[in-house]
N, C-alpha and C positions, 0 to 999 in steps of 0.2 A: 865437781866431786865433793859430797860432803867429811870431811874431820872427824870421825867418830871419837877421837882423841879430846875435840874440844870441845867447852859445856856451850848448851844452847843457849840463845836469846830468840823467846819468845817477843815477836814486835807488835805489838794492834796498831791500828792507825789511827783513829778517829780518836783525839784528847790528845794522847800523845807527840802523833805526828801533824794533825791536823788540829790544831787548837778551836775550840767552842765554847759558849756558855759566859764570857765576860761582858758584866755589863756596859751602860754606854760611861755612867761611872767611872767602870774599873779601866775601861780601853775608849777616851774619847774619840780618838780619831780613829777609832775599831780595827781590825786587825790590819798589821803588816801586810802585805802583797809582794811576792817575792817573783824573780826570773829562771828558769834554771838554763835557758839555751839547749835543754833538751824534750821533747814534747811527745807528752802520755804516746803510746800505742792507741788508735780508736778515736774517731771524729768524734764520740760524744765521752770524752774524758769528765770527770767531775768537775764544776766550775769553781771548787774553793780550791783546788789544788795549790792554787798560787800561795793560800796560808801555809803550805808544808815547806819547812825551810832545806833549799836544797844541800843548803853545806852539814846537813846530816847527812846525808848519803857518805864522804869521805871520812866522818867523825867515826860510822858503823862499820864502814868496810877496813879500817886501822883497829878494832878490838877483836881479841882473840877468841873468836866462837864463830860458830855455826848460827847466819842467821835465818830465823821460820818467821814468815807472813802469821798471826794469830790473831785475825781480824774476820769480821764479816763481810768483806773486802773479797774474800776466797781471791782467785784466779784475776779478777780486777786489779789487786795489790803488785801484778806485775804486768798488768797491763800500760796502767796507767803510774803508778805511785813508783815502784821501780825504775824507770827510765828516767823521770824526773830528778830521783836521785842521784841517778848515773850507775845505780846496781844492777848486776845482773840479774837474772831471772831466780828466784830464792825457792825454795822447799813452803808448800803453804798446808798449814794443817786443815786438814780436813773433820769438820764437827758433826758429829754424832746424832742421830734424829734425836728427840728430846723422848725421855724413857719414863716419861712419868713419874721419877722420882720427886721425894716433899720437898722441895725448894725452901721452905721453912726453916732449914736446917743453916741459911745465911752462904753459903758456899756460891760462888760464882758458878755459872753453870758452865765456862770454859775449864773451870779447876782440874776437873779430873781425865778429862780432855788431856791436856798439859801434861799432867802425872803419867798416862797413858804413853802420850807421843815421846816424852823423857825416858824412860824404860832404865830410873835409875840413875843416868847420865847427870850428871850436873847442868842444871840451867837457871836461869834466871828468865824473868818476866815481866813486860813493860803493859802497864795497863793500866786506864784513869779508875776503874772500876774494883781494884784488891782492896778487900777489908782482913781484919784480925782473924773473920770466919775461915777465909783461904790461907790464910797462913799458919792456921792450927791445923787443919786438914791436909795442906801440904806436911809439915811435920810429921805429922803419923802416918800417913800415906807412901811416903815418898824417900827412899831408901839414902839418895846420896844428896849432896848441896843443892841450897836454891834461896833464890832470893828471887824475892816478888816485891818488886818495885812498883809502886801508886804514884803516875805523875800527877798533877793540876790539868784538868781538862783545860780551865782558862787558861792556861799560860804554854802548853805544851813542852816536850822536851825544853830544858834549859844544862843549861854549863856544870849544875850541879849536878843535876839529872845523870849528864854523861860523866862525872868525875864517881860519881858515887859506882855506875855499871863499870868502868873504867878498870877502877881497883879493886873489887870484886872477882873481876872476870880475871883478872891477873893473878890474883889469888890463885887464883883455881886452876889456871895454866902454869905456875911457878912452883907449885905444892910436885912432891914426886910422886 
């Protein structure tokens, strides 16, 4: 049962949950490989999964929101990424055929998407991909609180990552 009481977090997986894009540089021994003792749904799960760190799954399921899959992932993100976590099965937003709108305009094309599926509600948003364009457009778009969070694709969720959603999303359940 979802909390309508409590604000959303919007989750993408790729950057975020699944770290990409560091060089050999920036990660010599390239990325971590991790265990979770629990294993995707589906013989052909994704083969980096092992980059997704599973002790996210309890760091997410301990903050006070409503969490939504907001990845291209759709229905996959509980397939596979889900279990691994140890989460259960989440709410996954469903994206809009593409409308031809100017894309020019810098706006993430998941932005209004979001704004849509929020309906108002307070949320927040994890994604490697928000610039200043979505968060002006969130502003005037979007009635009550939000924070759009930009992680580092290379490095994916980190400590501060979750301390910054953390107290935030506190905020926003502590407020009357």
């Amino acid at each position: 049962m979802i909390d309508s009481r409590l604000p959303l977090l919007f989750l993408d997986i790729d950057g975020p949950l699944l770290p990409f894009g560091a060089t050999r540089e920036q990660l010599p021994d390239g990325y971590p490989a991790y265990e979770s003792g629990r294993a995707p749904r589906g013989a052909d799960a994704n083969p980096l999964i092992t980059r997704i760190d599973p002790a996210h799954g309890p760091r997410f399921a301990s903050l006070p929101c409503t969490l939504v899959w907001a990845t291209t992932w759709m229905s996959d993100a509980n397939d596979c990424v889900a279990p691994w976590l140890g989460l259960p099965e989440l709410p996954v937003v469903d994206w809009p055929e593409p409308d031809g709108a100017d894309p020019r305009d810098g706006v993430h094309w998941k932005t209004r998407a979001l704004v849509d599926r929020a309906a108002s509600r307070p949320f927040a948003w994890v994604d490697d991909e928000i610039t200043d364009a979505d968060r002006t457009w969130v502003r005037a778009h979007h009635p009550g609180p939000a924070l759009l969070h930009r992680v580092d694709a290379r490095l994916g969720l980190t400590d501060a990552d979750f301390t910054t959603l953390g107290h935030w999303l506190r905020t926003m359940t502590d407020s009357p």
